[in-house]
mmCIF file as gemmi writes it, N, C-alpha and C atoms, coordinates in Angstrom:
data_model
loop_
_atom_site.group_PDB
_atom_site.id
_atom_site.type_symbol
_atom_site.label_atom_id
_atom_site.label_alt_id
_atom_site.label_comp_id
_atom_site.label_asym_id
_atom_site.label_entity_id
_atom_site.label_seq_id
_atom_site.pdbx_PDB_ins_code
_atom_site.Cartn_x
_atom_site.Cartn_y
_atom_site.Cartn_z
_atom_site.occupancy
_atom_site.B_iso_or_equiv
_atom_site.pdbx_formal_charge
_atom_site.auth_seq_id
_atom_site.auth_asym_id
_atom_site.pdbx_PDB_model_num
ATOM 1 N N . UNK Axp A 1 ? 31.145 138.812 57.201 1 0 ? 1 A 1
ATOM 2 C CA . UNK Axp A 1 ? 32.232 138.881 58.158 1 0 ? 1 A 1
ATOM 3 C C . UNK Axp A 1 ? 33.588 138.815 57.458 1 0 ? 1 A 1
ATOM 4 N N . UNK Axp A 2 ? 33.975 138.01 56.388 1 0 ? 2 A 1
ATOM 5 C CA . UNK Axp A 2 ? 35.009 138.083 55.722 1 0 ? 2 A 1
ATOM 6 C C . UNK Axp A 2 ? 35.44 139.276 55.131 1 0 ? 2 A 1
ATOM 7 N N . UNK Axp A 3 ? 34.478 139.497 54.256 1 0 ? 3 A 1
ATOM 8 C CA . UNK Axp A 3 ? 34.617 141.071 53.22 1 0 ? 3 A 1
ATOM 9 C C . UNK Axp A 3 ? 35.35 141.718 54.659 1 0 ? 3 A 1
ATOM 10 N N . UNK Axp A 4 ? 34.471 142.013 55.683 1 0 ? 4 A 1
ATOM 11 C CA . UNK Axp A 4 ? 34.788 143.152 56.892 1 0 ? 4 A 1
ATOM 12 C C . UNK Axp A 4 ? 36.346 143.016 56.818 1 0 ? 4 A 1
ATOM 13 N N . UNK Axp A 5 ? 36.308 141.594 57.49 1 0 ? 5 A 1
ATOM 14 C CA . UNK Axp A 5 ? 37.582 141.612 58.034 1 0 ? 5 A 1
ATOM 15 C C . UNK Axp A 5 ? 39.452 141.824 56.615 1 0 ? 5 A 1
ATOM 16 N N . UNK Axp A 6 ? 38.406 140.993 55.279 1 0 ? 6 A 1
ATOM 17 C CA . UNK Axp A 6 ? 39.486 141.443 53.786 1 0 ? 6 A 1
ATOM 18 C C . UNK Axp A 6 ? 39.844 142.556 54.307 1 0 ? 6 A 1
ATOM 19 N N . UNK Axp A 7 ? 38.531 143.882 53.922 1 0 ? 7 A 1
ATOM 20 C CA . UNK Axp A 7 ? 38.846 145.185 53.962 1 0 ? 7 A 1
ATOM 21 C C . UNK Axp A 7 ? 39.824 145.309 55.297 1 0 ? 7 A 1
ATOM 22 N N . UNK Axp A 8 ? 39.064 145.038 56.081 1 0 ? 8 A 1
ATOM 23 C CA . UNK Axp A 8 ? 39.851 146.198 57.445 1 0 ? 8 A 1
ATOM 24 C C . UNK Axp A 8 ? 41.514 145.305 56.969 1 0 ? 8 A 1
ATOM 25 N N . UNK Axp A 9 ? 41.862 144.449 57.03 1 0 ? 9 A 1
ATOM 26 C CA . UNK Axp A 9 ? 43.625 143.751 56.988 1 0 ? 9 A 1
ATOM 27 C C . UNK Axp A 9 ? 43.753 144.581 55.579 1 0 ? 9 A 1
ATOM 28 N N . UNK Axp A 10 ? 43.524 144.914 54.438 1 0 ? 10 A 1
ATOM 29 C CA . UNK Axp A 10 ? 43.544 145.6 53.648 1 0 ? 10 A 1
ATOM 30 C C . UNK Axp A 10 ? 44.03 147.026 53.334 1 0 ? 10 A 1
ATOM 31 N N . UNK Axp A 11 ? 42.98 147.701 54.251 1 0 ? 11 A 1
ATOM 32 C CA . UNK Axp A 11 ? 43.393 148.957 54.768 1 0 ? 11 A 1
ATOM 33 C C . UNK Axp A 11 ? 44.455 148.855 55.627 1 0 ? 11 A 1
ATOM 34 N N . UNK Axp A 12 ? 44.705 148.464 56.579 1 0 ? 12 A 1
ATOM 35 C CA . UNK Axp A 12 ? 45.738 148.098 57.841 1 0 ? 12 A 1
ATOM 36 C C . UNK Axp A 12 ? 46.84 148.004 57.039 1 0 ? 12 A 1
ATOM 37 N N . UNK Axp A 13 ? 46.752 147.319 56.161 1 0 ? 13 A 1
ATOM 38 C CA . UNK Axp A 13 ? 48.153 146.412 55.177 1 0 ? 13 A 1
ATOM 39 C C . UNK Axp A 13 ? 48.589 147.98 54.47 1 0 ? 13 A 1
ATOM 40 N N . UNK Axp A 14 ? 47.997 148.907 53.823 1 0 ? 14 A 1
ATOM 41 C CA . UNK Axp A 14 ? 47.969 150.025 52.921 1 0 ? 14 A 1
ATOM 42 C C . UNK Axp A 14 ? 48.81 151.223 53.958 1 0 ? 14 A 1
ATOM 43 N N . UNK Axp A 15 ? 47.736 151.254 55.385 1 0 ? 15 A 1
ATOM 44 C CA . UNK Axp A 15 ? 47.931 151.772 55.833 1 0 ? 15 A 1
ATOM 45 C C . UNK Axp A 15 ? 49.501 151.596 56.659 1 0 ? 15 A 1
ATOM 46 N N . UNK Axp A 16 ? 49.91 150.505 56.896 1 0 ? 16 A 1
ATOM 47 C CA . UNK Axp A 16 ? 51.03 150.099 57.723 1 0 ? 16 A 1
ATOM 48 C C . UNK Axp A 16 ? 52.414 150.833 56.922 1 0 ? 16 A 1
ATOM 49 N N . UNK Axp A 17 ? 52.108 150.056 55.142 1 0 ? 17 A 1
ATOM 50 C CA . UNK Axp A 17 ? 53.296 150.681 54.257 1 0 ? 17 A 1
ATOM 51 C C . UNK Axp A 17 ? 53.7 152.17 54.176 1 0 ? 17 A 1
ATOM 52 N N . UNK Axp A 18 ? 52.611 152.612 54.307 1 0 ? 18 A 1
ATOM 53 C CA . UNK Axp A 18 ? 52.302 154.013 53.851 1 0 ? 18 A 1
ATOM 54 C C . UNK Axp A 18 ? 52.92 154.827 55.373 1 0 ? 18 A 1
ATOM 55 N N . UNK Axp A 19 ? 53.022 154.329 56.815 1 0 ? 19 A 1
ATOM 56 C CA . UNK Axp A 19 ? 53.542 154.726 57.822 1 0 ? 19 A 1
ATOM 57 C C . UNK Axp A 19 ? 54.708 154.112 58.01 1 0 ? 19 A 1
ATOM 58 N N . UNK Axp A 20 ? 55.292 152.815 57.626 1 0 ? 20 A 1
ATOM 59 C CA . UNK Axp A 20 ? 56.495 152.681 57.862 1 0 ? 20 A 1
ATOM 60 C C . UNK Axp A 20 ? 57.139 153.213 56.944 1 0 ? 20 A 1
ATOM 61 N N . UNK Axp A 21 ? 56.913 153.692 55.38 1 0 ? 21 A 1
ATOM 62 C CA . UNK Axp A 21 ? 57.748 154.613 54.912 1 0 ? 21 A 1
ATOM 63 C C . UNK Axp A 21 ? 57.913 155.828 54.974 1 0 ? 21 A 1
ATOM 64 N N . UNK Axp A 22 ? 56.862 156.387 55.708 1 0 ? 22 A 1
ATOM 65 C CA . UNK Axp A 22 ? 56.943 157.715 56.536 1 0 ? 22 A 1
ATOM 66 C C . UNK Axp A 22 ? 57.969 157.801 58.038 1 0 ? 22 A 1
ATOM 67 N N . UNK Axp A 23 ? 57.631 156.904 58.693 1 0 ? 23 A 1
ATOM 68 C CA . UNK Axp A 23 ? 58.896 156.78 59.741 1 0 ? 23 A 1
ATOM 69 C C . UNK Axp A 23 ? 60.153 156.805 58.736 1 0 ? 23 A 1
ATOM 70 N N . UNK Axp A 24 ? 60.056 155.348 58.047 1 0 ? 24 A 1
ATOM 71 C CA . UNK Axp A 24 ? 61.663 155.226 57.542 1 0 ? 24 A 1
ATOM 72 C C . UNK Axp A 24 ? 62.497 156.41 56.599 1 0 ? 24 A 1
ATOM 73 N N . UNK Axp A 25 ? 61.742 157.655 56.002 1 0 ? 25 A 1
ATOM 74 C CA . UNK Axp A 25 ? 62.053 158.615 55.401 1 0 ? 25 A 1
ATOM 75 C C . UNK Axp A 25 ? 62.61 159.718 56.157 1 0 ? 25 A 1
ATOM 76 N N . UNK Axp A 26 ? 61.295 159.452 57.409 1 0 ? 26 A 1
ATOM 77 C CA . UNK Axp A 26 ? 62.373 160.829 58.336 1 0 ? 26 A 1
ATOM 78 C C . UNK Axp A 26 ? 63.082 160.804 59.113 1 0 ? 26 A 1
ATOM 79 N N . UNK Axp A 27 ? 63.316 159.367 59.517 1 0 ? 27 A 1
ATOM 80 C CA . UNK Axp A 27 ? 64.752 158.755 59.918 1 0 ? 27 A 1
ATOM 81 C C . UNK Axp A 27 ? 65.393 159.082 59.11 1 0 ? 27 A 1
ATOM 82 N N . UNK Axp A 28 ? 65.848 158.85 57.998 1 0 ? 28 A 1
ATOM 83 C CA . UNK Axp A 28 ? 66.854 159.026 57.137 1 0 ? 28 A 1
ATOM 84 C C . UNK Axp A 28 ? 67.028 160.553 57.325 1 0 ? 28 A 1
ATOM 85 N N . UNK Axp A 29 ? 66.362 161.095 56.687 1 0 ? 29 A 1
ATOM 86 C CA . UNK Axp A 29 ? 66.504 162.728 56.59 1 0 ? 29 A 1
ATOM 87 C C . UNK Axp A 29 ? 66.894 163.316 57.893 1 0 ? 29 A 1
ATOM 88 N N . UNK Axp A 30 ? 66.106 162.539 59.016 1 0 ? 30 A 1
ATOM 89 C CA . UNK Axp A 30 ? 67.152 163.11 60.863 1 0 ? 30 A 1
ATOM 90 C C . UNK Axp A 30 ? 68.641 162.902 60.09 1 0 ? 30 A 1
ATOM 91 N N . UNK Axp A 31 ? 68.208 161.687 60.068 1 0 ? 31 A 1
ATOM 92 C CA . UNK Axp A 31 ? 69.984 161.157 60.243 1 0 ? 31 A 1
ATOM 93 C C . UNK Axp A 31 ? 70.921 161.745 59.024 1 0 ? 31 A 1
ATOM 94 N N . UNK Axp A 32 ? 70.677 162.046 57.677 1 0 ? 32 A 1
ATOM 95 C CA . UNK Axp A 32 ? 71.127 163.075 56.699 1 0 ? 32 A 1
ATOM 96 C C . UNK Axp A 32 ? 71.399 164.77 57.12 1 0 ? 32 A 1
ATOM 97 N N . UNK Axp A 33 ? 70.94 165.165 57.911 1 0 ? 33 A 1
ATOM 98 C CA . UNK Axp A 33 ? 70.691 166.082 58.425 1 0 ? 33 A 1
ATOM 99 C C . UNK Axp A 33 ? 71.709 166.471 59.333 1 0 ? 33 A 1
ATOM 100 N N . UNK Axp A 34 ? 72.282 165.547 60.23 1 0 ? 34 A 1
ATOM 101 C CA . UNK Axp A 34 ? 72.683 165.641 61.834 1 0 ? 34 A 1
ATOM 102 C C . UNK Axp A 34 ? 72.313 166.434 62.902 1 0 ? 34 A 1
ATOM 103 N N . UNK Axp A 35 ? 70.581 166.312 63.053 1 0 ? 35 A 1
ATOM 104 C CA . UNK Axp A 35 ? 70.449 166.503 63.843 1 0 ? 35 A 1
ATOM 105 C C . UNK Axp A 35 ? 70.422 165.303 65.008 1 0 ? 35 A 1
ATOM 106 N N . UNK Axp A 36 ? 70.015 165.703 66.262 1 0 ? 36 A 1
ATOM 107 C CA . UNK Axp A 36 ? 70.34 164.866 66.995 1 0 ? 36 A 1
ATOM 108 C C . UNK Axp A 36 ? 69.177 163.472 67.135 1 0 ? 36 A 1
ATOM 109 N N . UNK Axp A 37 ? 69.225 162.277 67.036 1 0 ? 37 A 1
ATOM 110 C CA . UNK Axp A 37 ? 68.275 161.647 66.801 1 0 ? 37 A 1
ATOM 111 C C . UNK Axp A 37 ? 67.631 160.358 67.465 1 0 ? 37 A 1
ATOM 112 N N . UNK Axp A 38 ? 66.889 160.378 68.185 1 0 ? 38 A 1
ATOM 113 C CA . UNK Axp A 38 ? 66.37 159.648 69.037 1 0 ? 38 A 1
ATOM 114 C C . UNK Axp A 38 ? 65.93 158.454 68.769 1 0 ? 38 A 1
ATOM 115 N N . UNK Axp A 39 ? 66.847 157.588 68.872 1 0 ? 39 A 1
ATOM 116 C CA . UNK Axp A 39 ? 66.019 155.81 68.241 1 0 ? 39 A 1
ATOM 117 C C . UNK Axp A 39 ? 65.298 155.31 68.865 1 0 ? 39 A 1
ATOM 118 N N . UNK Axp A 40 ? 65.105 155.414 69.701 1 0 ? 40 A 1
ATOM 119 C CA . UNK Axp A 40 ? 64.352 154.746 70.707 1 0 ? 40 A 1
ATOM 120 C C . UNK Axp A 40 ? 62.599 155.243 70.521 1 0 ? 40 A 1
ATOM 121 N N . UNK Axp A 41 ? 62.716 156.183 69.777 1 0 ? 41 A 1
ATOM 122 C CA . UNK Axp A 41 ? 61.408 156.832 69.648 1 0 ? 41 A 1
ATOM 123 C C . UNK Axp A 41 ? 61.075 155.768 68.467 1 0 ? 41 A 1
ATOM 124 N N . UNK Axp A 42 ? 62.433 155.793 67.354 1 0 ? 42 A 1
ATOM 125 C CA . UNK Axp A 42 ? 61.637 155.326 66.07 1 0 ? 42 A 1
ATOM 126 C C . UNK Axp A 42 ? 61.137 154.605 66.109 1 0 ? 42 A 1
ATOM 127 N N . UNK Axp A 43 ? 62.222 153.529 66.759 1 0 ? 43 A 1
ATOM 128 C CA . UNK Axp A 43 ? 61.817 151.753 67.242 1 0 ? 43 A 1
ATOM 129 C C . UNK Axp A 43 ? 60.689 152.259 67.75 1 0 ? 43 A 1
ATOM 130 N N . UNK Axp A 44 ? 59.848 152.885 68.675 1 0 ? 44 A 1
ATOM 131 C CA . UNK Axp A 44 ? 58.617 152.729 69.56 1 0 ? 44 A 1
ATOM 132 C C . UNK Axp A 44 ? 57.753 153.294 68.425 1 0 ? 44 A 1
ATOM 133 N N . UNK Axp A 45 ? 57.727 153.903 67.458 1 0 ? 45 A 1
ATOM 134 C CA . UNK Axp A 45 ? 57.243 154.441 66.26 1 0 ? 45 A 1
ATOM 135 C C . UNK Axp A 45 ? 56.802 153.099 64.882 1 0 ? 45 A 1
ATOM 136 N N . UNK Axp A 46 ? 58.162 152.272 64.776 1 0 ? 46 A 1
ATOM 137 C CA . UNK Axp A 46 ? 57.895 151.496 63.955 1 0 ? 46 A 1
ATOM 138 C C . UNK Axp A 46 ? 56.683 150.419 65.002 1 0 ? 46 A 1
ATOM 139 N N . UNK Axp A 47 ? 57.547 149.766 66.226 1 0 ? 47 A 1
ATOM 140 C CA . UNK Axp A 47 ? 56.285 148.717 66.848 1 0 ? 47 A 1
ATOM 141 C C . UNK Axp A 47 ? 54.738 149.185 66.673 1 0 ? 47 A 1
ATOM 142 N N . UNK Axp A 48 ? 54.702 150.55 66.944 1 0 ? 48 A 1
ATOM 143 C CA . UNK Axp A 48 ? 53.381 150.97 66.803 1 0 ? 48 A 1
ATOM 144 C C . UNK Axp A 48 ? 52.655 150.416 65.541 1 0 ? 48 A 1
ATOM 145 N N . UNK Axp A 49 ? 52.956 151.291 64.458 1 0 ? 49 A 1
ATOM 146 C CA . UNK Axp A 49 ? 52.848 150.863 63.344 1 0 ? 49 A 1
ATOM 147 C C . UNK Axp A 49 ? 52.326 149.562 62.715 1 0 ? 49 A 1
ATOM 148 N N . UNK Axp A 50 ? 53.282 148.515 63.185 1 0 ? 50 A 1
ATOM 149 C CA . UNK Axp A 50 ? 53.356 146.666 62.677 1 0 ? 50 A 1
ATOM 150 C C . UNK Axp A 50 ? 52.522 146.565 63.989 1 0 ? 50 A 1
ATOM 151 N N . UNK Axp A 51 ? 52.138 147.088 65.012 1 0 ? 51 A 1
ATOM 152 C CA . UNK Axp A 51 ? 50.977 145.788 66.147 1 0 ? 51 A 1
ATOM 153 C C . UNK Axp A 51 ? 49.603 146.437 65.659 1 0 ? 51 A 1
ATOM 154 N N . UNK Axp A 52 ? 49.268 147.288 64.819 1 0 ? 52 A 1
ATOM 155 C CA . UNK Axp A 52 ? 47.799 146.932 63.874 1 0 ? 52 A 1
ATOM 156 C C . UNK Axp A 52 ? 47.953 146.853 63.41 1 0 ? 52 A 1
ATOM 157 N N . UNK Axp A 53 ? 48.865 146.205 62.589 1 0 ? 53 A 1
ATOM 158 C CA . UNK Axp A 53 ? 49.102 145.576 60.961 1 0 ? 53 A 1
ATOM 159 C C . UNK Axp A 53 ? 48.446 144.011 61.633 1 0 ? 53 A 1
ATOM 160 N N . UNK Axp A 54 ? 49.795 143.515 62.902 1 0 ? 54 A 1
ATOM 161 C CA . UNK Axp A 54 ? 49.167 142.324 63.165 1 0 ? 54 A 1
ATOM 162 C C . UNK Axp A 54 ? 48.205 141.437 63.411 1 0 ? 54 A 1
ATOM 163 N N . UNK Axp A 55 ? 47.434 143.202 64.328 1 0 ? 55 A 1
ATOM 164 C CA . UNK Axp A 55 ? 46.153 142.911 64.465 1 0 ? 55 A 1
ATOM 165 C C . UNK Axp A 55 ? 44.98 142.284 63.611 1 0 ? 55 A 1
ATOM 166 N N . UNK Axp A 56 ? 45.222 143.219 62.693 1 0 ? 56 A 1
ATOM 167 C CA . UNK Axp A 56 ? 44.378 143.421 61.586 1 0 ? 56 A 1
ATOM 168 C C . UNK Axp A 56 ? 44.267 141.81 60.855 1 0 ? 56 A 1
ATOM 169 N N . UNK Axp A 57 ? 45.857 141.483 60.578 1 0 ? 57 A 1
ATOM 170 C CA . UNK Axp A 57 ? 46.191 140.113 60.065 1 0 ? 57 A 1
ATOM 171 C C . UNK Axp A 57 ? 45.311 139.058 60.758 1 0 ? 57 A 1
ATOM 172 N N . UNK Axp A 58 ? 45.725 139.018 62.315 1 0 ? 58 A 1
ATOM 173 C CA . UNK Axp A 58 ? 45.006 138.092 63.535 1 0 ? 58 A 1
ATOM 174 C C . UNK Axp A 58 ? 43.041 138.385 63.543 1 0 ? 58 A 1
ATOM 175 N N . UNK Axp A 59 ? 42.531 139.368 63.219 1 0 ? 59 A 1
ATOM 176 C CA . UNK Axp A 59 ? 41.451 138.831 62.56 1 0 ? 59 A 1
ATOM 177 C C . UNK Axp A 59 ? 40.31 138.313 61.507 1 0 ? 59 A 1
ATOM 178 N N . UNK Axp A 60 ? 41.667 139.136 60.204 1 0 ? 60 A 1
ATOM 179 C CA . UNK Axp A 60 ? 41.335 138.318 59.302 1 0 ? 60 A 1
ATOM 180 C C . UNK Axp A 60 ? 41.066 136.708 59.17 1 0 ? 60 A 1
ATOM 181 N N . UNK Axp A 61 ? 42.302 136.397 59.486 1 0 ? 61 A 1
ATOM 182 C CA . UNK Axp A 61 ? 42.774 134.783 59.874 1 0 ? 61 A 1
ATOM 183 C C . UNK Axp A 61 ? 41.835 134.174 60.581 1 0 ? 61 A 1
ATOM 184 N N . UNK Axp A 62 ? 41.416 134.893 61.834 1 0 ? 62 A 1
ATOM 185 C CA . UNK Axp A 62 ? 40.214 134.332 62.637 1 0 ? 62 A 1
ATOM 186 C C . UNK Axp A 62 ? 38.77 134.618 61.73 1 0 ? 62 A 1
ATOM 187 N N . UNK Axp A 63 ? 38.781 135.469 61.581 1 0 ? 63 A 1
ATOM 188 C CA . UNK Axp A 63 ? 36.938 135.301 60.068 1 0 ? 63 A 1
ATOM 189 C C . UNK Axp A 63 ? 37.242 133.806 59.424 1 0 ? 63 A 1
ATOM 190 N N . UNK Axp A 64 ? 38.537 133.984 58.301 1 0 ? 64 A 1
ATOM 191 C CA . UNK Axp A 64 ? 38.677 132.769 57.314 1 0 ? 64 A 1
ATOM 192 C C . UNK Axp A 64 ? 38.517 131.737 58.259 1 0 ? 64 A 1
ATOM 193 N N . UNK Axp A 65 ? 39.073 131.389 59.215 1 0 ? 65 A 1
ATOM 194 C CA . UNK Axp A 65 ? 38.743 130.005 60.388 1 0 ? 65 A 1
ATOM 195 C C . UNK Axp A 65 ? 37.247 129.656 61.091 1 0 ? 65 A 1
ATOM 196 N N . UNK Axp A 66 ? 36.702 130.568 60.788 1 0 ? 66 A 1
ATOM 197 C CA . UNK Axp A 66 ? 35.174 130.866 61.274 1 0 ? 66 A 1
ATOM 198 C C . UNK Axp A 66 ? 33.999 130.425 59.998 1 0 ? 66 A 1
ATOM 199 N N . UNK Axp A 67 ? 34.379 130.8 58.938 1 0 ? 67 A 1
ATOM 200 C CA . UNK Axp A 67 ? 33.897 130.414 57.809 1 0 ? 67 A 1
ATOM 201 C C . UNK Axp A 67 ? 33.775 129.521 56.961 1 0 ? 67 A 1
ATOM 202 N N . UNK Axp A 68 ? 35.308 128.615 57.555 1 0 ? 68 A 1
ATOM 203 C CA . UNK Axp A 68 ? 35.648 127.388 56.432 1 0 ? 68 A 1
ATOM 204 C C . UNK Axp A 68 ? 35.036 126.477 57.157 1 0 ? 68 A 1
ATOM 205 N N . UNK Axp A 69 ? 34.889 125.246 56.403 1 0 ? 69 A 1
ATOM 206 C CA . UNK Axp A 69 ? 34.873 123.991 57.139 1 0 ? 69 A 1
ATOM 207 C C . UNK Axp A 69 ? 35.992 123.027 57.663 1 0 ? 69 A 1
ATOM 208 N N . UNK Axp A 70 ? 36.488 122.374 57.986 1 0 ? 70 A 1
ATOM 209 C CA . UNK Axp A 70 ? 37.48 121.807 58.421 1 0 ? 70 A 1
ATOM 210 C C . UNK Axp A 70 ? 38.112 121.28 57.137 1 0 ? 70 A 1
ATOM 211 N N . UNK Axp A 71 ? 37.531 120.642 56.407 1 0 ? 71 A 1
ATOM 212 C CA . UNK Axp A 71 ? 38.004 120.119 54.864 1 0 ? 71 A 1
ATOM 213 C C . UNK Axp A 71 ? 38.83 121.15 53.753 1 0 ? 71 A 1
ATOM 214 N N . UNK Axp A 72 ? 37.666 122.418 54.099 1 0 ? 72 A 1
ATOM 215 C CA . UNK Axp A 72 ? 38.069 123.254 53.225 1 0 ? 72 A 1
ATOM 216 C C . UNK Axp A 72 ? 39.36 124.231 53.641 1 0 ? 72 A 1
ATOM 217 N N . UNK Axp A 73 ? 39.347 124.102 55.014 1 0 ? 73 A 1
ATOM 218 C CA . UNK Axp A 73 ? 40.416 124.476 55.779 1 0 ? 73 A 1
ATOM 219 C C . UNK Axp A 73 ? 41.956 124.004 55.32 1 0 ? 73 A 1
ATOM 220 N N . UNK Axp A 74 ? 41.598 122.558 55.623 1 0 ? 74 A 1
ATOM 221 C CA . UNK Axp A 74 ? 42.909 121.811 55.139 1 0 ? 74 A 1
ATOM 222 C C . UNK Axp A 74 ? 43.117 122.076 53.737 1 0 ? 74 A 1
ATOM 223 N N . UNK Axp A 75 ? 42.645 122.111 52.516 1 0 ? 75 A 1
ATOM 224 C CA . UNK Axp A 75 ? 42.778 122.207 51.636 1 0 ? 75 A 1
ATOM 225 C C . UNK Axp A 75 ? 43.75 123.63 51.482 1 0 ? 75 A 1
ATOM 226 N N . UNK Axp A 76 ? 42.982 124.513 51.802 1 0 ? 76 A 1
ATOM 227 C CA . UNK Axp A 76 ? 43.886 125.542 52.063 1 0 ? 76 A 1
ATOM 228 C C . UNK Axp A 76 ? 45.378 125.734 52.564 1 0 ? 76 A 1
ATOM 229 N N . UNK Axp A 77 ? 45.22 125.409 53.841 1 0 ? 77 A 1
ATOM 230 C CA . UNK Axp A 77 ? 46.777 124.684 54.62 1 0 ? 77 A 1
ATOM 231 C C . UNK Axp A 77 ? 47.527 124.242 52.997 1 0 ? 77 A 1
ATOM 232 N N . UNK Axp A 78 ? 46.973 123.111 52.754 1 0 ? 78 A 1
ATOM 233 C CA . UNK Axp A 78 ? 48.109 122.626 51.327 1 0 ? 78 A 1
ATOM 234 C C . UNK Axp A 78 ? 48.266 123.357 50.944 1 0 ? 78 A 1
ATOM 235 N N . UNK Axp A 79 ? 47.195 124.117 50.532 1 0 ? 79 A 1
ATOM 236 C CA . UNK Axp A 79 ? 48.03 125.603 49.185 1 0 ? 79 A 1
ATOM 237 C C . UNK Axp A 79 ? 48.971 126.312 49.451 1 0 ? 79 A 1
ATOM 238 N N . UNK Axp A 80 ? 48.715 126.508 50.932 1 0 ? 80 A 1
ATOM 239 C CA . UNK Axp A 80 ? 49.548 127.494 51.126 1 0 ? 80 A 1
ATOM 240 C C . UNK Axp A 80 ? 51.127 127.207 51.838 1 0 ? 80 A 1
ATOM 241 N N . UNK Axp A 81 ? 51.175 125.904 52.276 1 0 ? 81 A 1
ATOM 242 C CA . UNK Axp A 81 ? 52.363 124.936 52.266 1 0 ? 81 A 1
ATOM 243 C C . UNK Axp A 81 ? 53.116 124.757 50.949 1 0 ? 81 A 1
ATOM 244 N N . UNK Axp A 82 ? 52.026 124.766 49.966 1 0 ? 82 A 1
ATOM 245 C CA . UNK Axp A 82 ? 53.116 124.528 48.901 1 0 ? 82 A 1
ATOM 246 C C . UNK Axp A 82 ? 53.482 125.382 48.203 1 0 ? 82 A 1
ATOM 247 N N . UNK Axp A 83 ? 53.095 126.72 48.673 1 0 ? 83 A 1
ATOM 248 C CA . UNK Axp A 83 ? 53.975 128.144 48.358 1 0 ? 83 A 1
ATOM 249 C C . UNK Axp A 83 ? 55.601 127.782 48.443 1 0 ? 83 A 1
């Protein structure tokens, strides 16, 4: 269940960069351009994008919580607190 869920937030994560710099390029180039340019699309373009990124994140997170033990849980928490 972990591996699954690594991969799929993995791909998601690859995949998210790889579309928000595709939005954010041809924004620019609209907007280099002057043609006329619709933000409201992009914005609805970028949300798309980041809510299966989040997704993806939200079940990774839920596997690792499924797998640990409560001890090993917390242990974790510290590590990653003391980032």
């Amino acid at each position: 269940m972990l591996k699954s869920a690594m991969a799929e937030f993995y791909a998601e994560k690859r995949a998210y960069q790889k579309n928000n710099s595709r939005i954010r390029n041809r924004l620019l180039l609209d907007l280099k351009s002057g043609v006329k340019v619709d933000l409201k699309q992009y914005e609805k373009s970028f949300k798309e994008v980041e809510e299966e990124y989040i997704k993806a994140r939200i079940a990774f997170y839920v596997a690792v919580a499924e797998i640990l033990d409560t001890e090993t849980m917390d242990k974790l928490l510290e590590k990653i607190w003391e980032w």
